[in-house]
C-alpha positions as CSV (number, residue, x, y, z in Angstrom):
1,X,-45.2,59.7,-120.6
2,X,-41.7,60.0,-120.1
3,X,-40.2,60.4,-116.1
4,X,-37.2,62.3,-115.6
5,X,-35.7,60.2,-112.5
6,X,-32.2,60.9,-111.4
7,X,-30.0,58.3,-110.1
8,X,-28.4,59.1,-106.8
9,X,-24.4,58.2,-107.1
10,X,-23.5,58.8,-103.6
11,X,-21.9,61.8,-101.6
12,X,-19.9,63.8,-104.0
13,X,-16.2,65.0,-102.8
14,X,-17.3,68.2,-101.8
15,X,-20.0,67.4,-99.6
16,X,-17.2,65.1,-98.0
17,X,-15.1,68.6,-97.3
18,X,-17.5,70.6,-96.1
19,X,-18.7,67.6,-93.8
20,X,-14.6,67.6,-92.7
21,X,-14.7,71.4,-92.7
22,X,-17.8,71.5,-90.2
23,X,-16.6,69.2,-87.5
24,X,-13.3,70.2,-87.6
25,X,-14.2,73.8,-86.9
26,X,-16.9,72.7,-84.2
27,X,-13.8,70.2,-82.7
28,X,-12.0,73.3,-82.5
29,X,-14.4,75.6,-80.4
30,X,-14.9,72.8,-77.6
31,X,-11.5,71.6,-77.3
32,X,-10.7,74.4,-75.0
33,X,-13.9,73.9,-72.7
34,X,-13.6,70.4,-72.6
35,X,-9.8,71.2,-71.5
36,X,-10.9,73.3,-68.8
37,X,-13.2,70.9,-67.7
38,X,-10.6,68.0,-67.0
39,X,-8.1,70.3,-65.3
40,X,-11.7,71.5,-63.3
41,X,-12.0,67.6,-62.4
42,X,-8.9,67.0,-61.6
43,X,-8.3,69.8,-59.2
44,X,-11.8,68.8,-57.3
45,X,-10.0,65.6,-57.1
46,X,-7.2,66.7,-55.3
47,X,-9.4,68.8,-53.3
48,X,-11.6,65.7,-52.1
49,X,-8.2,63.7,-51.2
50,X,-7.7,66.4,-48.6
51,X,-10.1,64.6,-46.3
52,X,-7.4,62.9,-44.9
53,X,-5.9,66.2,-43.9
54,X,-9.3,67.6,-42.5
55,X,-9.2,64.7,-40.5
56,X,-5.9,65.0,-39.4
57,X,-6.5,68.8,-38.2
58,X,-9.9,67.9,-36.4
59,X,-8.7,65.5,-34.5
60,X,-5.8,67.4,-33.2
61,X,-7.6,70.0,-32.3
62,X,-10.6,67.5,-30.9
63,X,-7.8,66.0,-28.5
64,X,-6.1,69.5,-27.2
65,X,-7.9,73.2,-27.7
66,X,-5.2,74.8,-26.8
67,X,-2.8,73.2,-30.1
68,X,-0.9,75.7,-32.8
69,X,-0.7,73.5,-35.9
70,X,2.3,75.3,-37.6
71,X,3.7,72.0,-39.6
72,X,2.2,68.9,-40.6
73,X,3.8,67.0,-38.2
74,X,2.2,68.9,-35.2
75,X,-1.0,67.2,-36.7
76,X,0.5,64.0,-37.2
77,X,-0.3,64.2,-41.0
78,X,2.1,63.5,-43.6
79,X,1.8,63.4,-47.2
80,X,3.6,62.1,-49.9
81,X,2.5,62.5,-53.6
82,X,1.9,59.6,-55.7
83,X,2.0,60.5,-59.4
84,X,1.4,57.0,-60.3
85,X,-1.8,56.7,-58.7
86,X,-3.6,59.6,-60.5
87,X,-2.4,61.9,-57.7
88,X,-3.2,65.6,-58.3
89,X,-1.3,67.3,-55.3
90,X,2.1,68.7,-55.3
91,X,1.7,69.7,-51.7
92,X,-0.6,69.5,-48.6
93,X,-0.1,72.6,-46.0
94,X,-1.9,72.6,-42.3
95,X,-2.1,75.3,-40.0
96,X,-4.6,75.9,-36.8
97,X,-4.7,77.2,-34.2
98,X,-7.7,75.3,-32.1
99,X,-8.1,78.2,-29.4
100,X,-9.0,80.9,-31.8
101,X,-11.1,78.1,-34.0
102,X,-9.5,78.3,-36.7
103,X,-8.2,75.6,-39.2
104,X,-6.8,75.8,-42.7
105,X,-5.5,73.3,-45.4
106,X,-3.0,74.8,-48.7
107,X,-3.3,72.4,-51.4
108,X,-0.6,73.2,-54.3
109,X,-1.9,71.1,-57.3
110,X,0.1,69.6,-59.9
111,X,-0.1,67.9,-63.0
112,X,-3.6,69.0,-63.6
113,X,-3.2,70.1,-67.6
114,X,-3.4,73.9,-66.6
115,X,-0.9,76.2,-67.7
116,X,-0.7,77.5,-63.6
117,X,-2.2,74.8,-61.3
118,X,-4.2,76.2,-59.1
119,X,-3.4,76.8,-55.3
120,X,-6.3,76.2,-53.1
121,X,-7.0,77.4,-49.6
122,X,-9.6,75.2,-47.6
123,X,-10.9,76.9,-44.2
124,X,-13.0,75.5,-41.9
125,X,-16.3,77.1,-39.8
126,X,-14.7,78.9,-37.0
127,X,-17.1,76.4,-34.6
128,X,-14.1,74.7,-34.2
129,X,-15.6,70.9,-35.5
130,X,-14.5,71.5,-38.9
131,X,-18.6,70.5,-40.4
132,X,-17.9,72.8,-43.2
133,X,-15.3,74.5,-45.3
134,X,-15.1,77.0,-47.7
135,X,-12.9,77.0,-50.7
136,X,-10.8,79.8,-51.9
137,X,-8.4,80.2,-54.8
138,X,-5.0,81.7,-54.1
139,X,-3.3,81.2,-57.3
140,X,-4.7,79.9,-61.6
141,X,-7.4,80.1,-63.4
142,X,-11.3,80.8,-61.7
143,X,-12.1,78.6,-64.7
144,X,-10.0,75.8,-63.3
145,X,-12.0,75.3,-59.9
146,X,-14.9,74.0,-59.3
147,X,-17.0,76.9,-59.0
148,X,-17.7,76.2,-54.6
149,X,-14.5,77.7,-54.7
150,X,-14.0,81.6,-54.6
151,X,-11.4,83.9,-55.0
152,X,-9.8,85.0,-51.6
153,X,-11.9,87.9,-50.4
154,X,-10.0,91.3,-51.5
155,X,-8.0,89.7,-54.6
156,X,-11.3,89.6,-57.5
């Protein structure tokens, strides 16, 4: 009885290739999503460092409901960005008016790996406490927010 057994000699160059071939063509097609999804990250970071200015805007309006916020200073909020610490805001923005209940924050993001950083507009409930706020995108890439935040009502 004679057997006819091959002997396995490895992977041969080819297989190799198409091996190369296969992940570099799947690296390709989620390099751009997994892009998207830092610069989405990054720009909810910057949008959760705005607490400070929440803050800052509640408690103005907490201590006289009457008060136009027109600068930052009227709020007593400044801002200075800090590159070095991971910071992903070119800009903070406050305006109120506490009469009329309303309160809004601009945050201009920077360095966030999009081609436009987004601009973001945060305005609170018109209850005047400032519980929630809603997120809207002024300027970038829907696909660059995290998706709580909308485009401004009138500009999809």
């Amino acid at each position: 009885m004679t057997s006819s057994l091959h002997t396995s000699r490895g992977i041969s160059l080819i297989e190799v290739l198409i091996a190369f071939a296969v992940t570099c063509i799947f690296l390709a097609m989620t390099l751009p999503a997994h892009r998207d999804s830092l610069v989405r990250d990054r720009v909810a970071r910057a949008i959760s460092s705005a607490d400070a200015a929440k803050k800052a805007l509640i408690e103005t309006c907490a201590s006289d409901q009457e008060a136009v916020v027109t600068q930052n200073l009227d709020a007593d909020y400044f801002y200075i960005p800090s590159a070095e610490a991971g910071d992903f805001i070119s800009a903070i923005e406050l305006g109120a008016n506490c009469a009329r209940k309303s309160m809004v924050i601009v945050i201009w993001t920077g360095n966030t790996g999009a081609s436009s950083d987004p601009v973001i507009t945060l305005t609170a409930d018109r209850s005047g406490h400032g519980e929630s706020w809603s997120c809207h995108l002024m300027e970038g890439s829907l696909r660059h927010v995290p998706p709580t935040c909308a485009p401004i009502p009138g500009d999809a």
